[in-house]
C-alpha positions as CSV (number, residue, x, y, z in Angstrom):
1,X,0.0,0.0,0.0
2,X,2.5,2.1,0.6
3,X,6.6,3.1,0.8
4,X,8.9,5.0,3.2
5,X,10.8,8.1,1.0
6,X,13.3,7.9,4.1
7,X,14.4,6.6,7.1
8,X,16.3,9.2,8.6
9,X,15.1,9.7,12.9
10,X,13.6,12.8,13.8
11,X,15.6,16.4,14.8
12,X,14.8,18.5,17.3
13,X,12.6,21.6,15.9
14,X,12.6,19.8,12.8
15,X,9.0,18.3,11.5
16,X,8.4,15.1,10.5
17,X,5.9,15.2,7.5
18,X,4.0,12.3,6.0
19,X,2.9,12.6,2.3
20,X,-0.5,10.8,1.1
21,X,0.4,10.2,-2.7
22,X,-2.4,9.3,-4.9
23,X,0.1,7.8,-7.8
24,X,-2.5,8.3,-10.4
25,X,-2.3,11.9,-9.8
26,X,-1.1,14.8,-12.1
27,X,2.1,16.0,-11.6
28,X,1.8,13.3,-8.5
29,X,5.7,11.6,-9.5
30,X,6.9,15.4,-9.2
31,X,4.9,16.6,-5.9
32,X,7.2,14.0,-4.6
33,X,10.3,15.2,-5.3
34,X,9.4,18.9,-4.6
35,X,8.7,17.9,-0.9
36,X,11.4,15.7,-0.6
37,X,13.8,18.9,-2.4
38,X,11.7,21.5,-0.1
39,X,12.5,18.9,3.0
40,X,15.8,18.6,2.5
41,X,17.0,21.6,2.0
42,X,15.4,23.0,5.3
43,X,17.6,20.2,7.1
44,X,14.3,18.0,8.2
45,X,13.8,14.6,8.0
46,X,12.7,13.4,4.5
47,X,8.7,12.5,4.3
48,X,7.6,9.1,5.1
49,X,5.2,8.7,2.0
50,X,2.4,6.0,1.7
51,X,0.7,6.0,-1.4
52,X,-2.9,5.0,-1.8
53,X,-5.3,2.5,-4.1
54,X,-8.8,1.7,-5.6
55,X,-9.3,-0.3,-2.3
56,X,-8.0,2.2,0.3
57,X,-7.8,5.4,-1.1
58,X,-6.5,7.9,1.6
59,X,-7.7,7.5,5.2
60,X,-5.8,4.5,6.5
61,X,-2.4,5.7,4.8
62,X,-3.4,9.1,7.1
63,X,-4.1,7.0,10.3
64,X,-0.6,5.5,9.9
65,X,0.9,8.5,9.6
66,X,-0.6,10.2,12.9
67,X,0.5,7.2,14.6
68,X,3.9,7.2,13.5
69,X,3.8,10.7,15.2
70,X,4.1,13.5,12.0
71,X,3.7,16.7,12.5
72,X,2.1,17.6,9.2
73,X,0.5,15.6,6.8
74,X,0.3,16.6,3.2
75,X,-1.6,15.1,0.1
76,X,-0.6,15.0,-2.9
77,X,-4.0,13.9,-4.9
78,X,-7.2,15.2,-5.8
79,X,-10.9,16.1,-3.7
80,X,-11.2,12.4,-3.0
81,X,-7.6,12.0,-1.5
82,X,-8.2,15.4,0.5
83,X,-11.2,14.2,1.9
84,X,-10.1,10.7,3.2
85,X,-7.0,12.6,4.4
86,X,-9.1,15.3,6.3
87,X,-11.8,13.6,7.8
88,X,-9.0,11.2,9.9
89,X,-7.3,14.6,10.8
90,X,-10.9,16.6,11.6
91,X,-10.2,17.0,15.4
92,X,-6.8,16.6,15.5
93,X,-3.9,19.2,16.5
94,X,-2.3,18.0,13.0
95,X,-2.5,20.2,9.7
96,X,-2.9,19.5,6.1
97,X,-1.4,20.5,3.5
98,X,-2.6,20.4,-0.2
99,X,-0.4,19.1,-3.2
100,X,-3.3,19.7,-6.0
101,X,-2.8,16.8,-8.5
102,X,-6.2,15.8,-9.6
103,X,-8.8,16.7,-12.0
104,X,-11.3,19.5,-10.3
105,X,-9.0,20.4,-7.6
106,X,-12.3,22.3,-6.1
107,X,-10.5,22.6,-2.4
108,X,-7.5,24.0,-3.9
109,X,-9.5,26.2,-5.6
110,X,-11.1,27.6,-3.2
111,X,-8.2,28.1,-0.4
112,X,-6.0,29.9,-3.2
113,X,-3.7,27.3,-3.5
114,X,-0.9,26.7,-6.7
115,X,-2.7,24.3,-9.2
116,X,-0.2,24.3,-11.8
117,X,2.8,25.6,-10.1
118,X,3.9,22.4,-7.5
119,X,6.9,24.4,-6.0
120,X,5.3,26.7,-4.7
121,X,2.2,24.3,-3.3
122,X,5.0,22.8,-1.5
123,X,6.0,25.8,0.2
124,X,3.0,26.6,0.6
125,X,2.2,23.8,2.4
126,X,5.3,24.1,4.7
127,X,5.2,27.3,5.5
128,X,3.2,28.8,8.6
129,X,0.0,30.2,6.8
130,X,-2.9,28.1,8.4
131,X,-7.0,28.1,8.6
132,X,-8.7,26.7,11.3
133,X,-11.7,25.9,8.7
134,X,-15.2,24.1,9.5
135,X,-16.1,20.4,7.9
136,X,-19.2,19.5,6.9
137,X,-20.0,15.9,7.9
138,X,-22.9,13.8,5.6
139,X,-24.7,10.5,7.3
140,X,-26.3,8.6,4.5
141,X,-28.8,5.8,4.4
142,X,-28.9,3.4,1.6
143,X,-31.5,1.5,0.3
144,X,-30.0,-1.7,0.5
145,X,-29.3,-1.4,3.9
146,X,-26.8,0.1,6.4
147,X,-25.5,3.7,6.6
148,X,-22.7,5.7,5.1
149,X,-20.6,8.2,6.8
150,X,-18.3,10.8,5.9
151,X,-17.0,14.5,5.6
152,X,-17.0,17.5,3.4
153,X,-14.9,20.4,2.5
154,X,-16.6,22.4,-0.4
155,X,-19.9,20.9,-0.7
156,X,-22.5,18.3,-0.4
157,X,-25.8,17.8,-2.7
158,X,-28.6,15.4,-3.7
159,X,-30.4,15.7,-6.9
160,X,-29.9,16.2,-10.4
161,X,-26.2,17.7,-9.2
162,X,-25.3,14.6,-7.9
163,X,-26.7,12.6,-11.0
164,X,-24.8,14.8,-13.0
165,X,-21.2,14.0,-11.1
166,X,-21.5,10.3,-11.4
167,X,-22.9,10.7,-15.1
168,X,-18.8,12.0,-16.0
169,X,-16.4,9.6,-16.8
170,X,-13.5,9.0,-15.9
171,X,-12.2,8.8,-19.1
172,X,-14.0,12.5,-20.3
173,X,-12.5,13.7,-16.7
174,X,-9.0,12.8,-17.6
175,X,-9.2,14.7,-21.2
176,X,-10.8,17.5,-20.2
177,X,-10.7,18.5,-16.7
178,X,-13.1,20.4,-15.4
179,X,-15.1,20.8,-18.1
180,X,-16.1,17.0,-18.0
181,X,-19.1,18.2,-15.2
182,X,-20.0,20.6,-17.6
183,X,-20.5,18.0,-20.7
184,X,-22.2,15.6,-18.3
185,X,-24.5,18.6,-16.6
186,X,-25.6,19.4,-20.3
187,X,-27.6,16.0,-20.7
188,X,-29.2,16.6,-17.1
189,X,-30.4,20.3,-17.5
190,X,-33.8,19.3,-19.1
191,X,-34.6,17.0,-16.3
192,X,-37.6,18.0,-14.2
193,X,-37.4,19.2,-10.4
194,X,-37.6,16.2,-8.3
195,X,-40.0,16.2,-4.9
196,X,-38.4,16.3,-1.3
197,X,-38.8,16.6,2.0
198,X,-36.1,19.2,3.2
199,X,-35.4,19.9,7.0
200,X,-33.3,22.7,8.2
201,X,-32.7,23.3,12.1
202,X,-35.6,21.0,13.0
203,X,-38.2,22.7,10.1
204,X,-39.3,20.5,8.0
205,X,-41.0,21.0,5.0
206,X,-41.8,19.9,1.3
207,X,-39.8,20.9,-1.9
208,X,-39.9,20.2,-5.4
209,X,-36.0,21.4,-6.1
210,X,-33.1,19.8,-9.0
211,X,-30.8,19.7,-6.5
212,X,-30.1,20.6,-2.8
213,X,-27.1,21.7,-2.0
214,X,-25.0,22.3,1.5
215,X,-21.5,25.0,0.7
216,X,-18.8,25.5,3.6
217,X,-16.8,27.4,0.8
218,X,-17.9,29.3,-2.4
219,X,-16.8,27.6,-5.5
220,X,-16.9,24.7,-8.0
221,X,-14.9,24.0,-11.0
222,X,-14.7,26.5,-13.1
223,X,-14.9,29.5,-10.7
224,X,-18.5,29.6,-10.1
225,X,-19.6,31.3,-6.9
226,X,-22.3,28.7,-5.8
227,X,-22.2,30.1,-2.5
228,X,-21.1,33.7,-2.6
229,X,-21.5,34.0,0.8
230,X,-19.9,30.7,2.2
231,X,-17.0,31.3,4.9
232,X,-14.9,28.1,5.7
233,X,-14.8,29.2,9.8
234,X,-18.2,30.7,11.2
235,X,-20.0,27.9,12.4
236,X,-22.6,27.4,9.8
237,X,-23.5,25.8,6.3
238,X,-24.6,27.5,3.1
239,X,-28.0,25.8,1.5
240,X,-29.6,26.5,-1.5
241,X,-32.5,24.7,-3.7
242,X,-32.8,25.2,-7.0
243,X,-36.5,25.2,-7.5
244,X,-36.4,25.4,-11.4
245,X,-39.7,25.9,-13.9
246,X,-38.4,26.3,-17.3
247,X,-35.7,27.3,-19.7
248,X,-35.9,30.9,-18.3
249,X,-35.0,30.2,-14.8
250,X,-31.8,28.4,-16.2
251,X,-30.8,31.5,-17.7
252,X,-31.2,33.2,-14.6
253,X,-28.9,30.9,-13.2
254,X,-26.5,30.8,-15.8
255,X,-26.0,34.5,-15.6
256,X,-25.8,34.6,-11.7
257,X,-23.2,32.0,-11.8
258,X,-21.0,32.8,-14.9
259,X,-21.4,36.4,-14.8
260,X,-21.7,37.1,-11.0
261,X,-25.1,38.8,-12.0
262,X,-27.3,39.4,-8.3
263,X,-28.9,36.5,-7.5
264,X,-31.7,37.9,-6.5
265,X,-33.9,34.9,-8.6
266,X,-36.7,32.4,-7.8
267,X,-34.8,29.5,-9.4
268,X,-32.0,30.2,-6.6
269,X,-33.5,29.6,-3.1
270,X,-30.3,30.2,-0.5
271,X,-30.7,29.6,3.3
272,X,-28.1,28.8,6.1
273,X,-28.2,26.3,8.4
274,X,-26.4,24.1,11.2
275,X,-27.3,20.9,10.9
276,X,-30.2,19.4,7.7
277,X,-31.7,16.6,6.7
278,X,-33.0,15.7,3.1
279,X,-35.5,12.8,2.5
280,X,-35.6,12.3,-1.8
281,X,-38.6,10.2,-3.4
282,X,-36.4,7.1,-3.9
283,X,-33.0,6.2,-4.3
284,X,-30.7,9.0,-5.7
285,X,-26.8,9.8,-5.7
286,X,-24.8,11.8,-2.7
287,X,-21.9,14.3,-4.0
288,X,-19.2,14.8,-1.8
289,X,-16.5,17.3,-2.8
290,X,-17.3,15.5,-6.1
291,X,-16.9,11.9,-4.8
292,X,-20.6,9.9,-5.0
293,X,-22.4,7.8,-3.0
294,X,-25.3,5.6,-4.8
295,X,-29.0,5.2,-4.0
296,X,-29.0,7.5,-0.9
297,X,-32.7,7.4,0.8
298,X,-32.2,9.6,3.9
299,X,-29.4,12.0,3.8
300,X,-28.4,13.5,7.4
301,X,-26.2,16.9,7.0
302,X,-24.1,18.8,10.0
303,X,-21.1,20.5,10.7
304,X,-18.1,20.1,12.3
305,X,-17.1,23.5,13.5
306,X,-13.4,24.3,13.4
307,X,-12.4,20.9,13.2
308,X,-9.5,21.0,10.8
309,X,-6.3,23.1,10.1
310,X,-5.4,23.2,6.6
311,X,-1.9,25.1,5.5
312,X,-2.5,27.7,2.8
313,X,-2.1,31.3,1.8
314,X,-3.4,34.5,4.0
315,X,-6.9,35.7,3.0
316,X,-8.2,39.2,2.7
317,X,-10.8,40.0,5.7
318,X,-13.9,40.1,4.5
319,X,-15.8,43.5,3.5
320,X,-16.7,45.7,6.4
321,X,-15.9,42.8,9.7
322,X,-12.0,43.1,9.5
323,X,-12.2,40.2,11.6
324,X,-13.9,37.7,9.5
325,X,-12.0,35.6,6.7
326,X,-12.7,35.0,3.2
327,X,-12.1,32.9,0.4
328,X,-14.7,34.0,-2.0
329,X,-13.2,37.3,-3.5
């Protein structure tokens, strides 16, 4: 499962960092070496790296780690490999750092991080810039019995969204990136609003929504400001429904998202909310940072408030609280 770069003992006020290589990765042979270069020329110990697989794709390589006593464990990988990464370090004095090698790289995205330029995502991620961010945690029911659990960074949804992430392959992810959600969201934009029963805070109440969605930071692929107003450290979640009618409301959307147009729209219903539950008509997919879990019935949304410390670049305060943090400029 996985290898040890190096063997060398710890130093005094030197880390010891772990690296969670996905080897299927972009760039994933040369985050490698950058960290090893960065390590070694700061005098530290070289990484002890564990690489992942199909079968066990992040968390138990990050479990070692912690109890081989690192100070900092970094992934190099995509969503998926940040998530199984963060959700074994969510309450743990022990940060992450981000190595972006996959396709949509949404996290990355959103904290500001070095997509392209590995060099400086390494120093990035061993240098002293830190968030103390929230993480979104999703329990989920399926049909054929027994219950799912995991964590979130970006975002969560159920719906046509979610139907639309499992619809893109691998193969269409690989040649174009990004875009692949795009082409696959094409074929799923005529689809009809699909009946739920939505509970925020203890309120439940009936919907007919494409998707509904739960942000803890603002962006998709692309850039899009799904949740404009999403802050990674203030407690709370983002929601919105997207109640559409007709070809009309998906222009409004279009032009809210694209073009960072108001939103002010009845095909975008945003609320906020600690903790949700979702209860679709049947079976349907779960997205998780982009990662999907199949014929969900009962899908259980919280948050875990300040529960992980991720390295990455200083953000500007947010417009008129000088004490409030953003990522969504």
């Amino acid at each position: 499962m996985g290898d040890n770069a190096g063997s060398t003992g710890p130093s005094p006020g030197r880390p010891r960092v772990g690296l969670v290589l996905n080897p299927l990765g972009r760039r994933a042979d040369r985050a490698r070496r950058e960290l090893a270069a960065a390590l070694a020329a700061a005098g530290a110990p070289a990484p002890t790296v564990l690489t992942t697989t199909v079968e066990s794709p992040g968390a138990e390589q990050t479990r070692r780690l912690l109890a081989a006593g690192v100070d900092l464990v970094v992934v190099a990988g995509g969503d998926g490999t940040v998530r199984e990464a963060a959700r074994v370090l969510a309450g743990t004095d022990v940060a992450l750092g981000i190595l972006p090698t996959g396709t949509a790289n949404i996290v990355a995205r959103n904290l500001r991080l070095p997509r392209r330029d590995v060099r400086l995502a390494t120093a990035i991620a061993l240098g002293a810039g830190e968030l103390r961010m929230d993480l979104g945690r999703a329990r989920m029911t399926i049909a054929a019995g027994g219950v799912v659990e995991s964590v979130f960074l970006v975002m969560a949804g159920i719906g046509r969204d979610a139907q639309t992430v499992a619809a893109t392959g691998a193969r269409l992810k690989r040649c174009l990136g990004w875009l692949a959600y795009f082409a696959a969201g094409i074929r799923h934009a005529v689809l009809r609003p699909l009946p739920m029963v939505v509970e925020l805070d203890g309120h439940p109440r009936r919907a007919r929504t494409w998707t509904v969605l739960f942000g803890n930071l603002p962006r998709i692929p692309g850039g899009i400001a799904v949740f404009p107003d999403a802050v990674p450290d203030d407690g709370v979640l983002e929601t919105l429904e997207v109640p559409l009618r007709g070809p009309l409301d998906w222009a409004a959307v279009a032009c809210t998202g694209l073009f960072h147009r108001p939103r002010r729209t009845r095909a975008l219903a945003y609320g906020r909310a600690s903790a949700a539950r979702v209860t679709p008509p049947g079976p349907l997919p779960v997205q998780l940072d982009g990662d999907v879990v199949a014929d969900v019935v009962d899908l259980e949304v919280g948050l875990l408030p300040s529960a992980l410390t991720v390295r990455c670049p200083p953000h500007r305060p947010r417009s008129g609280d000088p004490n409030r943090t953003t990522l969504s400029g």
